[in-house]
C-alpha positions as CSV (number, residue, x, y, z in Angstrom):
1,X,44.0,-22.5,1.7
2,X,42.1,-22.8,5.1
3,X,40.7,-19.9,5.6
4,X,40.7,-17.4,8.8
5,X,37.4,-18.2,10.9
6,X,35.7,-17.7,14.0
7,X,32.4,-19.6,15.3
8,X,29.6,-18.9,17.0
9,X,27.3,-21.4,19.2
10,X,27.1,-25.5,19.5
11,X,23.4,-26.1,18.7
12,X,22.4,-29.2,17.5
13,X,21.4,-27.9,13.9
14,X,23.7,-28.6,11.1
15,X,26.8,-26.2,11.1
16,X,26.4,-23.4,8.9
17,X,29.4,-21.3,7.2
18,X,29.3,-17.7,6.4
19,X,31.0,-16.2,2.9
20,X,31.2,-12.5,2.9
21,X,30.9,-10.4,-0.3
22,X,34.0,-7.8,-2.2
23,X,35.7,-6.0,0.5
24,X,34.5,-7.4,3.5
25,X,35.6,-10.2,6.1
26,X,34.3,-12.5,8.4
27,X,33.8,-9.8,11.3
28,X,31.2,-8.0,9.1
29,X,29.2,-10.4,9.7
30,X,29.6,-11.5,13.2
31,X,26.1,-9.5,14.3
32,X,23.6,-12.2,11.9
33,X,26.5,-15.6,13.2
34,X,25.6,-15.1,16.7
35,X,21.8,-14.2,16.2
36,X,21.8,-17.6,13.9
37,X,24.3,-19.2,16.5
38,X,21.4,-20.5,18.9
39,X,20.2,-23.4,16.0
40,X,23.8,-24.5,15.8
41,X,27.2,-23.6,15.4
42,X,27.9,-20.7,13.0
43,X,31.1,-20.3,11.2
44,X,32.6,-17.3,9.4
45,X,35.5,-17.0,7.8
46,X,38.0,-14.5,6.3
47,X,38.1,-14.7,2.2
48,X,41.4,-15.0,0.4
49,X,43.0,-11.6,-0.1
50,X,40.7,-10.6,2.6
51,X,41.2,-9.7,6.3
52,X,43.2,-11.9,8.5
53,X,43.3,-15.0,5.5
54,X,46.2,-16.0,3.2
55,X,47.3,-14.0,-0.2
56,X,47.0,-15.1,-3.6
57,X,47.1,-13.9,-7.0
58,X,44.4,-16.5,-7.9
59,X,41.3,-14.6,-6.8
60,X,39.2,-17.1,-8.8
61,X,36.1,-18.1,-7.4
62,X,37.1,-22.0,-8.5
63,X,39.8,-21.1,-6.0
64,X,37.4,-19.6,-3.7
65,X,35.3,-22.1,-3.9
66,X,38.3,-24.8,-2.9
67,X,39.0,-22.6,0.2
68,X,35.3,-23.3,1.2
69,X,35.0,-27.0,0.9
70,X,38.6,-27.1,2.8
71,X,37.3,-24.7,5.9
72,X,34.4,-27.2,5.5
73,X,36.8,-30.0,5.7
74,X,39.0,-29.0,8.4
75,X,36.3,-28.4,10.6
76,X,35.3,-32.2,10.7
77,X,33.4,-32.5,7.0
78,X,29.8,-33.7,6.4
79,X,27.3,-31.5,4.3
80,X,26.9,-27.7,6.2
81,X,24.8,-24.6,5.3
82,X,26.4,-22.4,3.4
83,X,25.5,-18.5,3.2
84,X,27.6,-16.6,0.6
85,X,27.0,-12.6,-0.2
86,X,27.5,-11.2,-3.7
87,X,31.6,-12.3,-4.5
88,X,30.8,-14.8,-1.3
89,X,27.6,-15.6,-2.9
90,X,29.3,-16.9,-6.4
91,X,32.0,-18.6,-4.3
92,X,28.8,-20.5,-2.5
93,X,27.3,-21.4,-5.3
94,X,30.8,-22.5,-7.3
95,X,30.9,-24.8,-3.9
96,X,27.4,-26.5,-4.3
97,X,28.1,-26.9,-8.0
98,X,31.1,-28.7,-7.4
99,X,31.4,-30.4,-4.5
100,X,27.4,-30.9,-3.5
101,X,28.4,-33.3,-0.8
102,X,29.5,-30.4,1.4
103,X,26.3,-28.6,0.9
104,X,23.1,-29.5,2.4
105,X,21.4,-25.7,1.9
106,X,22.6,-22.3,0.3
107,X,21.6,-19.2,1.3
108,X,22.7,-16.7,-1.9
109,X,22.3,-13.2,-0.7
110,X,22.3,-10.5,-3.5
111,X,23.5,-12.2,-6.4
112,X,23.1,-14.3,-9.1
113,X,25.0,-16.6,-11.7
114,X,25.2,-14.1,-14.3
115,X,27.9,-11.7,-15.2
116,X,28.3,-8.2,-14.4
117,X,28.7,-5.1,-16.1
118,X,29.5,-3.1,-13.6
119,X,33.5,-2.8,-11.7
120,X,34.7,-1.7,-8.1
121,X,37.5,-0.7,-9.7
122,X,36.8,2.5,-8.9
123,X,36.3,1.8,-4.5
124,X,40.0,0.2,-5.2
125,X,41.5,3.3,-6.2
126,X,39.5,5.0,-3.5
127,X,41.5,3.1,-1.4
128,X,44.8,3.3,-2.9
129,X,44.8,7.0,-3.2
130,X,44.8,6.8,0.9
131,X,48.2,6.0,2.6
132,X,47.0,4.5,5.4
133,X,50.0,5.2,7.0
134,X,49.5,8.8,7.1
135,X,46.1,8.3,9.3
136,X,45.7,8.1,13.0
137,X,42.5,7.7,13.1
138,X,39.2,6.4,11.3
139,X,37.7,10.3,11.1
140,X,40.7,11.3,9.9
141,X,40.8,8.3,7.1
142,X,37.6,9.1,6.3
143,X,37.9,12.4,5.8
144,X,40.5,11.6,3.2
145,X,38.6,9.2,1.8
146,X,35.4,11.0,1.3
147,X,37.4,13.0,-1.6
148,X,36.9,9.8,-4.3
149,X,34.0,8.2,-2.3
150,X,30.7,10.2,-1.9
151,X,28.6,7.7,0.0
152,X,29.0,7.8,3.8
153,X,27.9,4.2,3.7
154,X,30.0,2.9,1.2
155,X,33.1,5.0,3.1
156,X,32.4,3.2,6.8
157,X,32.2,0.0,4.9
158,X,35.2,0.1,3.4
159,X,36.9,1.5,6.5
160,X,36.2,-1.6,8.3
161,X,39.2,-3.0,6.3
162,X,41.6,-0.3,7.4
163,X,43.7,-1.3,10.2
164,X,44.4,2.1,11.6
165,X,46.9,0.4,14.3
166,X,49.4,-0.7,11.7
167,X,49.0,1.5,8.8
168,X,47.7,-0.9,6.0
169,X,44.5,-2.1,4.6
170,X,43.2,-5.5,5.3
171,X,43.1,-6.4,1.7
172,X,44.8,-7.2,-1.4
173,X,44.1,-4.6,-3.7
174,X,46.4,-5.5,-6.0
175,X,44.9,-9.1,-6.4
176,X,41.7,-7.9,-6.6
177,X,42.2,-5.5,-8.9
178,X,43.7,-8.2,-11.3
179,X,40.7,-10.5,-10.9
180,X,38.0,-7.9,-10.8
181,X,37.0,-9.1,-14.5
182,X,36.6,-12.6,-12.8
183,X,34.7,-11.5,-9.8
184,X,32.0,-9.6,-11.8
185,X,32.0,-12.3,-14.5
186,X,30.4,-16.0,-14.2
187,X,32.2,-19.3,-15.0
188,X,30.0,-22.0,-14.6
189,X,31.3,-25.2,-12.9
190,X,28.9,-27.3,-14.6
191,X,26.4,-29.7,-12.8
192,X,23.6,-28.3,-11.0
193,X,22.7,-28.5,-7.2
194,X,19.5,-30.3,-6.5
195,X,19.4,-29.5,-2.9
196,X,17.6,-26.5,-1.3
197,X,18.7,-23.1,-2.0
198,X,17.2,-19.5,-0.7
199,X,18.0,-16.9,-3.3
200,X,17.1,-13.5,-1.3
201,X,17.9,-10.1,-2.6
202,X,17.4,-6.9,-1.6
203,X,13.8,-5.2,-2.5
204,X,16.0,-1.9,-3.4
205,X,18.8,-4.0,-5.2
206,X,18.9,-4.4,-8.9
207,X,21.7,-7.4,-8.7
208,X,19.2,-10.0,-9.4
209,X,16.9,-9.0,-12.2
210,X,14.1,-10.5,-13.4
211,X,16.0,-11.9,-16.1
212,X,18.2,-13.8,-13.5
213,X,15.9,-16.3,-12.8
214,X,16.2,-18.5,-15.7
215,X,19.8,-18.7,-14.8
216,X,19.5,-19.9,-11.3
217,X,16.6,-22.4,-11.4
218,X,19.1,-23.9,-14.3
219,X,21.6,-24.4,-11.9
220,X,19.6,-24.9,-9.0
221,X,16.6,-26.7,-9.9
222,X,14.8,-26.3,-6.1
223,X,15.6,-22.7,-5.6
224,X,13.5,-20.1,-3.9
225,X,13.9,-16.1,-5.0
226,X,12.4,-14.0,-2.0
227,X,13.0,-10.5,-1.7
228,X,13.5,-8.3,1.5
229,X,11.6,-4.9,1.4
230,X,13.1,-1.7,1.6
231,X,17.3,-3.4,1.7
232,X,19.6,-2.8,-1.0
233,X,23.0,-4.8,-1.6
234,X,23.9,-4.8,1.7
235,X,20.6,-6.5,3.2
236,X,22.0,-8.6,6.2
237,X,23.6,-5.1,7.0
238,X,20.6,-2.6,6.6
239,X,17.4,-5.2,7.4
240,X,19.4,-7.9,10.0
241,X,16.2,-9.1,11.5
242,X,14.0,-9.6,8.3
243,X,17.2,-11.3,7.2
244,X,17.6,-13.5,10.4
245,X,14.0,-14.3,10.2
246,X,14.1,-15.6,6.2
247,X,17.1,-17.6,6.8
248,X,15.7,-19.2,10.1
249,X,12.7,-19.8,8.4
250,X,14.5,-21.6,5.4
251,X,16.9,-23.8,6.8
252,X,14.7,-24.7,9.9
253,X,12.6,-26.5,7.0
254,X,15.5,-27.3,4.5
């Protein structure tokens, strides 16, 4: 499955693909593509069951990963950057696991090769319980949606999936709900991926623990763990400039 994209610059750097994280799409993070898009060209894409991309009821991230080395393929092959956050983050890594010739540098953001306890169940009930064909506009949906949801934050992020226009949501909740056991869990691919990799979390964020890091210098013998201050989960959302300014820093030298 070649996945929906867009892209941002033609700079001589090497290309450099974007994988957004559980609920989100390639427009989320259009803001850090273009700010990144001066080195070279920047390319986000749409996950399966996500956005503008293609349905499927394999929400694996083996499957995920195969979308990525395609999108990689299809846009004329070689090894590219790849930045994945949280579900897009396992994806990424899945990726340089298996197919390390299409990776030159990862960029994790928020996550580590571990399993989960925690669901999103939860956000896709949220999200059911609102017909989005009974909204006409995104107060109104949020409004409605602020009954299940508490977190204004949380609330505008999900929103961003609600297509107000034709009444439906971006998203295949019913696919995800199926895989969420999948998407909070770990398979490992097997292998590891000697080449550089940036493993930068959020200083408010408790998704990569201490105990993590055995786990991810396994798999990726050269990585780096940095932390932004003061960012939770969403850190490319809530610090975009210290976010900019670590990834810059990394791939300039990777």
């Amino acid at each position: 499955m070649i996945l929906e994209r867009a892209g941002f610059g033609d700079g001589p750097a090497r290309p450099l693909l974007v994988a957004h994280g559980l609920f989100g799409s390639g427009r989320n993070w259009s803001v850090i593509a273009r700010r990144l898009s001066d080195r070279g060209r920047v390319v986000t894409v749409d996950m399966r069951n996500h956005g503008a991309s293609g349905r499927s009821g394999d929400h694996s991230y083996p499957a995920m990963a195969r979308d990525l080395a395609e999108t990689i393929e299809a846009e004329g092959g070689g090894a590219w950057d790849v930045i994945g956050h949280s579900m897009g983050g396992k994806a990424a890594m899945t990726l340089a696991l298996a197919r390390p010739d299409l990776v030159h540098a990862l960029v994790v953001a928020d996550i580590a090769p571990i399993a989960y306890d925690h669901t999103q169940r939860h956000l896709i009930e949220a999200m059911r319980a609102l017909d989005p064909a009974t909204v006409s506009s995104r107060g109104e949906a949020d409004a409605a949606l602020a009954k299940s949801v508490d977190d204004p934050g949380v609330r505008a992020f999900l929103l961003q999936s609600l297509d107000v226009r034709d009444g439906r949501w971006a998203l295949n909740l019913d696919a995800l709900d199926a895989a969420m056991d999948g998407i909070v869990g770990w398979h490992d691919p097997g292998g590891t991926f000697d080449g550089p990799a940036l493993f930068l979390a959020g200083g408010e964020s408790d998704y990569v623990p201490a105990e993590a890091r055995g786990a991810i210098r396994a798999l990726f013998p050269r990585a780096r763990i940095a932390r932004i201050p003061g960012a939770g989960h969403w850190l490319h959302a809530e610090k975009p400039r210290e976010f900019v300014a670590a990834v810059r820093a990394f791939l300039d030298r990777a």
